[in-house]
C-alpha positions as CSV (number, residue, x, y, z in Angstrom):
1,X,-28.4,-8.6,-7.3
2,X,-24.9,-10.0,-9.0
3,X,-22.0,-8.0,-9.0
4,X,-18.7,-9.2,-11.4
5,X,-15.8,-8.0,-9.4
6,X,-13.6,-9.9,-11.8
7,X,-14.8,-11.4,-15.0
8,X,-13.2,-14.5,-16.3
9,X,-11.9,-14.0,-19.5
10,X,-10.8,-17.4,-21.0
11,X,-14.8,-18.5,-20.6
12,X,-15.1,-17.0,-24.0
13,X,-12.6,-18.9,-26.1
14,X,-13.8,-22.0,-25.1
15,X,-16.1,-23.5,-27.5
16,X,-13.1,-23.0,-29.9
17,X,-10.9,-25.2,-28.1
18,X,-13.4,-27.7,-27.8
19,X,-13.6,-27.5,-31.5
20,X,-9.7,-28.1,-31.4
21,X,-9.2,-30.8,-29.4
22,X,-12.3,-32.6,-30.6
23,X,-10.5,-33.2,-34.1
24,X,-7.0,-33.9,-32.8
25,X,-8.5,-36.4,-30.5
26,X,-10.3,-38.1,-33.6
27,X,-7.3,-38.4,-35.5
28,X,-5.1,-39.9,-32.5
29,X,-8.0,-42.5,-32.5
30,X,-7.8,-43.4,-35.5
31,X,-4.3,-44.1,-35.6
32,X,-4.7,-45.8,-32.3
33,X,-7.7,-48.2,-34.2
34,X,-5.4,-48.5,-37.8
35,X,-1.8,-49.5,-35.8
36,X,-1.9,-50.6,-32.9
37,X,0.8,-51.1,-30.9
38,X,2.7,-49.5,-33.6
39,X,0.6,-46.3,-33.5
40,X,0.7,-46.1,-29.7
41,X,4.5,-46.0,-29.7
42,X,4.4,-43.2,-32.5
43,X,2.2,-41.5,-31.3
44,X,3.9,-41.8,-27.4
45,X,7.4,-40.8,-29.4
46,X,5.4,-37.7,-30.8
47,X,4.4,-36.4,-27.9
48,X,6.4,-37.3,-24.6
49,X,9.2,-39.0,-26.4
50,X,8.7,-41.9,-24.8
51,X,9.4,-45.4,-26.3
52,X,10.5,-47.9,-23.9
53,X,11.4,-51.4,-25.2
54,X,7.4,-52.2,-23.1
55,X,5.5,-50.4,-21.8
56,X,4.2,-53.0,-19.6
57,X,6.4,-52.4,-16.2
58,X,7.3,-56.4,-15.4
59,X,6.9,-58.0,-11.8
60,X,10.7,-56.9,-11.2
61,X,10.6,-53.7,-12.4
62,X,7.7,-52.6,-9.9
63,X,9.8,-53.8,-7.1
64,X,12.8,-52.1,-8.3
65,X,10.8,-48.8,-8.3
66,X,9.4,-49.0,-5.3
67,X,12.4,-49.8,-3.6
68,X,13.9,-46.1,-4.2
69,X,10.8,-44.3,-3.1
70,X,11.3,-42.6,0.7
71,X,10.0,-45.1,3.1
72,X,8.1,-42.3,5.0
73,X,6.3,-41.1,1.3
74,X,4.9,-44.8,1.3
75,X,3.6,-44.5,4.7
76,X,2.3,-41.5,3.9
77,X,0.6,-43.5,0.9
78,X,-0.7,-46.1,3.0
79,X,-2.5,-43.4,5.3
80,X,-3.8,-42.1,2.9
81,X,-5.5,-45.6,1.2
82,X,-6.4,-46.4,4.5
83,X,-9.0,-43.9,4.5
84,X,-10.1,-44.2,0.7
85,X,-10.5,-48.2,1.3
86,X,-12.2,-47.2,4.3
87,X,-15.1,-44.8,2.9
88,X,-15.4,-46.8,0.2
89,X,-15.8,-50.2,2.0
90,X,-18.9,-48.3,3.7
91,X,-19.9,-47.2,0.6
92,X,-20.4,-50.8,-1.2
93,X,-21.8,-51.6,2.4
94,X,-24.5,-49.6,1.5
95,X,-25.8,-51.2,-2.0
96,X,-28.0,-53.6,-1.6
97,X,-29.0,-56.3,-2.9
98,X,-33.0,-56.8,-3.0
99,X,-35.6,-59.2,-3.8
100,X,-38.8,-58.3,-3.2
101,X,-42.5,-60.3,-3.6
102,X,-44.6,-57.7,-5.7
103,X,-47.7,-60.0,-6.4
104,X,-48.0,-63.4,-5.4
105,X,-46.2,-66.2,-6.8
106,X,-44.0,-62.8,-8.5
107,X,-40.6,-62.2,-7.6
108,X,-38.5,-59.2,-8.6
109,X,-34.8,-57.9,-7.8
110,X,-31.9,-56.9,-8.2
111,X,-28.0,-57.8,-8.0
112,X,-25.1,-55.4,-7.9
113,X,-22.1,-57.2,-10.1
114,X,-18.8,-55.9,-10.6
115,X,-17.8,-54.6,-13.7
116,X,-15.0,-57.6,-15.2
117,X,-12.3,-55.7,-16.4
118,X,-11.1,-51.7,-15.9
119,X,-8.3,-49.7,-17.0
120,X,-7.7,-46.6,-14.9
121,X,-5.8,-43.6,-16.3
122,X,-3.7,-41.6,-13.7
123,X,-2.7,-38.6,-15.1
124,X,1.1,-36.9,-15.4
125,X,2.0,-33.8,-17.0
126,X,3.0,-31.2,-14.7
127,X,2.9,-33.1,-11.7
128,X,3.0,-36.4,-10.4
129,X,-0.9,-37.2,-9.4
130,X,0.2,-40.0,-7.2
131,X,-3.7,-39.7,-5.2
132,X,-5.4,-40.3,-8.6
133,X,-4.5,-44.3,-8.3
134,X,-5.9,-44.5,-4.9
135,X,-8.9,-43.1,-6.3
136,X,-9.7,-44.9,-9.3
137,X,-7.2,-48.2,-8.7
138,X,-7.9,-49.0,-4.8
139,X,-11.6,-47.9,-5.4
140,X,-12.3,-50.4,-8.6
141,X,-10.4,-53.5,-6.1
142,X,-13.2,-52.6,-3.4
143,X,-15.8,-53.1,-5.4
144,X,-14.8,-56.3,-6.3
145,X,-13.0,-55.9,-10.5
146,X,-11.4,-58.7,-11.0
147,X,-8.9,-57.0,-13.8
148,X,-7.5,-53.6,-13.3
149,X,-5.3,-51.9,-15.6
150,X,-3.4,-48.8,-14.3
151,X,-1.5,-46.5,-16.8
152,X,0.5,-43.1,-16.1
153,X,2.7,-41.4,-18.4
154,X,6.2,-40.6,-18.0
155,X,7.0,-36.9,-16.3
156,X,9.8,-35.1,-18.4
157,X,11.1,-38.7,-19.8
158,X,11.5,-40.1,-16.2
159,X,9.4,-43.0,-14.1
160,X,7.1,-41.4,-11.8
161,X,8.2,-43.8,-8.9
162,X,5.5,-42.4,-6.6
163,X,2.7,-42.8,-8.5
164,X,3.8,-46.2,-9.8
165,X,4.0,-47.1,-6.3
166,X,0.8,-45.9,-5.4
167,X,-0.6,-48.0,-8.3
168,X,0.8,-50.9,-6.8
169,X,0.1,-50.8,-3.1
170,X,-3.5,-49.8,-4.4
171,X,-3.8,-53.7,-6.5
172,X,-3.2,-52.9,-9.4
173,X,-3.0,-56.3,-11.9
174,X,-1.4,-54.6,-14.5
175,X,0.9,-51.4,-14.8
176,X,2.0,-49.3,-18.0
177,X,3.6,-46.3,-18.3
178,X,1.7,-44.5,-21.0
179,X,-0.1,-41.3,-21.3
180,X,-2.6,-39.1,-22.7
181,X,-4.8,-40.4,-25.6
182,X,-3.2,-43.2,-27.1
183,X,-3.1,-44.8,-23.3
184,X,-7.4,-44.0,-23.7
185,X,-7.8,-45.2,-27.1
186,X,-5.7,-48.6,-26.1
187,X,-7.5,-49.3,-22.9
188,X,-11.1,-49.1,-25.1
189,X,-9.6,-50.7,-28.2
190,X,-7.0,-53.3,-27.4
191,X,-4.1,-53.4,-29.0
192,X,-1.5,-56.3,-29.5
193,X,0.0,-55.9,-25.6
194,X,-2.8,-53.8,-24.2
195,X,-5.9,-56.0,-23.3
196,X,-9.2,-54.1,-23.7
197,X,-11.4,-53.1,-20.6
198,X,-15.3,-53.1,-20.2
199,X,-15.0,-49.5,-18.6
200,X,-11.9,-46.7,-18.3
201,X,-11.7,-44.1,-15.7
202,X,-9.6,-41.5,-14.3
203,X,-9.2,-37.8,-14.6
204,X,-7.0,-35.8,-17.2
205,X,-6.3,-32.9,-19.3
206,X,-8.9,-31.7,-21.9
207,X,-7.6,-34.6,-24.6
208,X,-8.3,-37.1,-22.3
209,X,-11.8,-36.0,-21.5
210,X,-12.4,-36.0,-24.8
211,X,-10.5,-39.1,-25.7
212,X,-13.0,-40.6,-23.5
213,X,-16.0,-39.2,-24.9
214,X,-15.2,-40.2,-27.9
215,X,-15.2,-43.9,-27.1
216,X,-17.9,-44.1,-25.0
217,X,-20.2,-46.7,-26.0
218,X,-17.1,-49.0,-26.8
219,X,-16.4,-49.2,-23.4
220,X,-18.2,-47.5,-20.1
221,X,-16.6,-44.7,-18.2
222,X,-16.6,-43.0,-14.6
223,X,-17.3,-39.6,-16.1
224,X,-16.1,-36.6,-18.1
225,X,-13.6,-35.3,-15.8
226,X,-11.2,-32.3,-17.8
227,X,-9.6,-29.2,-15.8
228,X,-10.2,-28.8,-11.9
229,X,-12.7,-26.3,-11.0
230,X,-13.2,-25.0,-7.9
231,X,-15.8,-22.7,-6.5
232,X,-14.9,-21.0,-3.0
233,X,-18.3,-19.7,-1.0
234,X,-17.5,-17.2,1.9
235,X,-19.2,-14.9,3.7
236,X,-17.9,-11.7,6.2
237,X,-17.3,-14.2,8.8
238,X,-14.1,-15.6,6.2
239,X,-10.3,-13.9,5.5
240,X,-9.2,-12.9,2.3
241,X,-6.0,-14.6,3.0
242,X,-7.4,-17.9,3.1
243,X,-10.1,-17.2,-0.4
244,X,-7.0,-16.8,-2.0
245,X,-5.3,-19.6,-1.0
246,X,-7.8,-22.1,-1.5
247,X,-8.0,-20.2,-4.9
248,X,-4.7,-20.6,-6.2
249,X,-4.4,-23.7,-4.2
250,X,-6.5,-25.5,-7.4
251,X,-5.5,-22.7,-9.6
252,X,-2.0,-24.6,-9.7
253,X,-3.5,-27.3,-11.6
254,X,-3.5,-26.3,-14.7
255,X,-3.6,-22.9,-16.9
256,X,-7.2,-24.1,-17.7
257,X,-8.5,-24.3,-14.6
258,X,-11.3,-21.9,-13.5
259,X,-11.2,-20.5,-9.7
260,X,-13.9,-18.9,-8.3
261,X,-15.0,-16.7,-5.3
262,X,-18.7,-16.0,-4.7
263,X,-19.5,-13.8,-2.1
264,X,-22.0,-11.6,0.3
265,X,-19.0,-9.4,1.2
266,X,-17.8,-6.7,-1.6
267,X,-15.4,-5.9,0.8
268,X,-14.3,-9.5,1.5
269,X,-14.3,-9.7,-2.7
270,X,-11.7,-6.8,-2.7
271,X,-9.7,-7.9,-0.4
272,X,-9.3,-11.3,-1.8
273,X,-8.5,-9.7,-5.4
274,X,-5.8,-7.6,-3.4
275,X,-4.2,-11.4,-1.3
276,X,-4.3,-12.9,-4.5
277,X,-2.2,-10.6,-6.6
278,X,-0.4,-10.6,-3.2
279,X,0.6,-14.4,-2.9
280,X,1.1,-14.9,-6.9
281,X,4.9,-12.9,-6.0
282,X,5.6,-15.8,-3.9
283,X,3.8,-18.6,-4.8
284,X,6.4,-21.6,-6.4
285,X,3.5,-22.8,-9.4
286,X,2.5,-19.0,-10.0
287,X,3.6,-19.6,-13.7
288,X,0.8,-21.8,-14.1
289,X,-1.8,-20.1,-11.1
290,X,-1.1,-16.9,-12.7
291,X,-2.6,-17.9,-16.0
292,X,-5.5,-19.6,-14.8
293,X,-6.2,-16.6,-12.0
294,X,-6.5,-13.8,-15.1
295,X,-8.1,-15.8,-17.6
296,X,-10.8,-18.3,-15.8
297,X,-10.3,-16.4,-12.2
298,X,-14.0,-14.9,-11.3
299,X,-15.1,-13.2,-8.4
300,X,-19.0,-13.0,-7.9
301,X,-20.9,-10.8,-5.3
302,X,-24.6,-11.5,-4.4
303,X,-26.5,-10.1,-1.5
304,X,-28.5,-13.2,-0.2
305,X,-27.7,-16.6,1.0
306,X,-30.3,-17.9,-1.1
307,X,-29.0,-16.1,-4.5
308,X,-25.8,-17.9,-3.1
309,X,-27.2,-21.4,-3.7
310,X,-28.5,-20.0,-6.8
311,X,-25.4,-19.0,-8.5
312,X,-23.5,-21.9,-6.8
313,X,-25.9,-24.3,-8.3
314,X,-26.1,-22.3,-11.8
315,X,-21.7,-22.7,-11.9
316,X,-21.9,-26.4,-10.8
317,X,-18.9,-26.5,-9.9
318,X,-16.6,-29.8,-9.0
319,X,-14.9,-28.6,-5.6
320,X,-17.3,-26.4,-3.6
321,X,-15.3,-24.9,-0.6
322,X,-18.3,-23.4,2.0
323,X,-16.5,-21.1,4.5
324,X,-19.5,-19.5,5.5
325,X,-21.2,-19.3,9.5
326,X,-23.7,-21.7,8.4
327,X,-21.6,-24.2,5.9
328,X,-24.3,-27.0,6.2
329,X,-26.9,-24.3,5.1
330,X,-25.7,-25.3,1.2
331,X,-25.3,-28.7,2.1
332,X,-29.1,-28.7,3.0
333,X,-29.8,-26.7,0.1
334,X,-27.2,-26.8,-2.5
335,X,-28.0,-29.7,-5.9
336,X,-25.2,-29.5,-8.2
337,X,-21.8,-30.1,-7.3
338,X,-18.9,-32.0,-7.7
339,X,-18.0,-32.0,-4.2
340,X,-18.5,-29.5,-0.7
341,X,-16.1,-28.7,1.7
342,X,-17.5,-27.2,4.4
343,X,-16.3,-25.5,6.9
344,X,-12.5,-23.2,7.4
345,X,-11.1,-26.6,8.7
346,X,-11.1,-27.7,6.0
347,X,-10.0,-27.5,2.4
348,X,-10.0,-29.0,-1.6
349,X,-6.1,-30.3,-0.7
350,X,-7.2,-32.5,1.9
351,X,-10.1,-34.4,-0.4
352,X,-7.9,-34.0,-3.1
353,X,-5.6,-36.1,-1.6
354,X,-6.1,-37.9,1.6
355,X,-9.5,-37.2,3.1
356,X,-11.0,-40.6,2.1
357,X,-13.5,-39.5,-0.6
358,X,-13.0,-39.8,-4.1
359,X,-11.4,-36.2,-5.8
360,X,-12.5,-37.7,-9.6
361,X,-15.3,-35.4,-10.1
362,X,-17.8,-33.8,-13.1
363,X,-16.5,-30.8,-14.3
364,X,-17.9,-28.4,-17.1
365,X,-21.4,-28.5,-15.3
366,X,-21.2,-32.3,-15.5
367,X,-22.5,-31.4,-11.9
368,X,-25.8,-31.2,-12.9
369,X,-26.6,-34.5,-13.8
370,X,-23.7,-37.0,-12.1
371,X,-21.7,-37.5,-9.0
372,X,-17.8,-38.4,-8.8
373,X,-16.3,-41.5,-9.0
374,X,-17.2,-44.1,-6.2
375,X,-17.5,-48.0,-5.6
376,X,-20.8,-47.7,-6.9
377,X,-19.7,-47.0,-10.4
378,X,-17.8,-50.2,-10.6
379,X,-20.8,-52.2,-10.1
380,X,-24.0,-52.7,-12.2
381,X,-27.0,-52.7,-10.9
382,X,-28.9,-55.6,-12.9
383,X,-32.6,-56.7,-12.4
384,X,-34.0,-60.4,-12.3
385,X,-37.3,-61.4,-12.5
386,X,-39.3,-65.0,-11.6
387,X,-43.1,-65.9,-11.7
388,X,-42.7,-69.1,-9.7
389,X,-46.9,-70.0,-10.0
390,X,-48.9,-70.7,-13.4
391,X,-51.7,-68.3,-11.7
392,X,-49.0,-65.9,-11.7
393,X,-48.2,-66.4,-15.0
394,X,-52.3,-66.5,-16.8
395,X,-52.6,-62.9,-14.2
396,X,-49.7,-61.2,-15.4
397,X,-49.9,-62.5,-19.4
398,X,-53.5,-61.5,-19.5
399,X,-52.3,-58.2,-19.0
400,X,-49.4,-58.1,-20.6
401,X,-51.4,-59.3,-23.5
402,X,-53.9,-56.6,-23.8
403,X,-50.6,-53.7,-23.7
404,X,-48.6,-55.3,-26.9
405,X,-51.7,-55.4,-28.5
406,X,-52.2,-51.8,-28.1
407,X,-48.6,-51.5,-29.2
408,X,-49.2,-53.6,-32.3
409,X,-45.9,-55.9,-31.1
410,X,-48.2,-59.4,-32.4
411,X,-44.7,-61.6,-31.4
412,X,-44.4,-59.7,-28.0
413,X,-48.7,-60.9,-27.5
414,X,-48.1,-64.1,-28.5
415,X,-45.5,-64.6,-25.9
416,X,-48.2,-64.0,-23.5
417,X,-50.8,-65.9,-25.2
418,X,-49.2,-68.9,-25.4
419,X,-48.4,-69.0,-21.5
420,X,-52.3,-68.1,-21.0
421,X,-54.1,-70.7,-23.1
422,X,-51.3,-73.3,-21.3
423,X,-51.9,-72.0,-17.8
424,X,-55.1,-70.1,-17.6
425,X,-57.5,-73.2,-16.2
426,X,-54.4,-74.5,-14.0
């Protein structure tokens, strides 16, 4: 049976949000489709008074940038794209390419191509998200993209050298510092100095999930990724001190973002209620944690490890954090997530930003139907077919025949027809 020990109360308020930033995002669009460059430096004026004389960062500028950063931060970076590169060099190891016989003188199979071009959005505001371009950057160049675009907006009017430099050591072609929609909106549309992409990825605030959803169609995208989630599962064998820091740990993020604890232990539920209202007094981003605690904080008691998997599935969460005597129990038996974490050794922080994995991942139950960014995104899958005999080719039309006429497609029978009267007595 569920118990709410604390109810989120923000759930409520959002389909009017949604409503809100649907129609400001159409409007930025617009602007972005009418103007071009001209709109993109309004509307970048408007909102992080920004206007550089490019926004384009030039060969020199990069080095100059990268240059001032700590030289132990960018060995700290290059750890840390060692192991992204790493996973996801296995990962494309592990598409294949097939080609099978099906029937004789029939040949089927498949390819995986790279997508041609891809703009990947890193995202700014409160902090510098200097992992987001070894995730969506570094990952794209494994796979094989021959163009990548990577743009970041400013942080309080000032460079983000970090995450520029992460950009760079990642391979990115191409570097702009521009944020939030109009960065979206020029990547899909083109503008006079922004060359349009086949596909745009890369996490963001609300307007930038919806930016993308928006102008999908016009170009492909990784997914709908808006505020981090994160869903902590512990049993009695857990602290409370720990639950709450792996709470507020994501809680950080934004004032959005909903942090969860689902539970076995009332007790353990309590306890962590009390540790985080504790740690808040102390905690450096407990403006922002704060926010998101009491209006999207939640925290769930059940009595069973199967209505565990239940509920955990139901939230679909993108981090799952499994702190629990069995962990791989919801690995074996867990469908929708983002992400797991299993195990007290380990933690959100460390996939977030140095683990190897990807951390762009489905939130808003996106779960439930699609995985996080990886190298396979960047490719298509395309089929190929051959019929190398004329027997092949009488067999298969005879049939293919007799199903369009069914269909009442006469032009779709006659392309079998024809190949059947020329090849049936071969």
């Amino acid at each position: 049976m569920k118990r709410i020990l604390k109810e989120a109360i923000g759930l409520f308020e959002a389909d009017t949000n949604d409503r809100k930033v649907r129609d400001a995002v159409e409007g930025l669009i617009e602007e972005v489709r009418a103007g071009g460059d001209v709109a993109v430096r309004s509307i970048s004026e408007r909102f992080d008074k920004w206007s550089p004389k490019s926004f384009k960062l030039s060969k020199e500028e990069i080095e100059e940038i990268v240059s001032s950063v700590n030289p132990q931060t960018i060995e700290d970076i290059k750890f840390a794209q060692t192991q992204i590169r790493n996973f996801a060099t296995h990962q494309k190891n592990a598409l294949k390419d097939i080609e099978v016989e099906t029937l004789p003188g029939v040949i089927l199979g498949h390819k995986n191509i790279p997508v041609n071009s891809v703009g990947c959005y890193i995202p700014g505001g409160r902090y510098p998200m200097v992992a987001s371009a070894h995730m969506s950057v570094l990952t794209a160049k494994v796979a094989g993209v021959k163009k990548v675009l990577a743009l970041t907006p400013p942080i309080q009017g000032k460079i983000p050298a970090e995450t520029v430099t992460a950009m760079h050591l990642a391979g990115a072609d191409e570097i702009y510092l521009l944020g939030g929609v109009p960065a979206i909106a020029a990547m899909a549309l083109g503008t006079e100095s922004i060359e349009k992409v086949d596909m745009v990825v890369g996490p963001g605030n609300a307007y930038v999930a919806e930016a993308k959803r928006q102008l999908f169609g016009k170009i492909g995208i990784d997914l709908l990724a808006g505020p981090t989630e994160t869903l902590v599962i512990a049993d009695e064998s857990s602290d409370a001190e720990i639950c709450a820091t792996d709470l507020l740990g994501q809680a950080e993020h934004g004032p959005g973002s909903p942090a969860i604890l689902l539970t076995n232990s009332e007790k353990l539920g309590r306890e962590t209620i009390a540790e985080v209202e504790r740690q808040l007094k102390t905690l450096p981003t407990a403006d922002v944690a704060s926010i998101s605690w009491r209006d999207y904080g939640q925290v769930i008691v059940v009595d069973t490890l199967e209505e565990m998997v239940e509920e955990a599935d139901r939230i679909a969460s993108e981090h799952v954090q499994v702190m629990t005597e069995n962990p791989r129990y919801f690995l074996e038996n867990m469908t929708n997530y983002g992400a797991l974490f299993l195990g007290k050794y380990t933690n959100v922080a460390y996939g977030d930003k140095v683990i190897g994995t990807n951390h762009t991942l489905p939130t808003k139950h996106g779960a439930k139907y699609t995985g996080g960014l990886w190298v396979g995104k960047f490719m298509k899958t395309c089929t190929y077919q051959e019929v190398r005999t004329p027997e092949a080719s009488a067999m298969i039309g005879e049939y293919c025949s007799r199903l369009c006429e069914i269909e009442n497609f006469a032009g779709h029978k006659e392309q079998a027809d024809i190949r059947v009267r020329r090849l049936g007595d071969w």
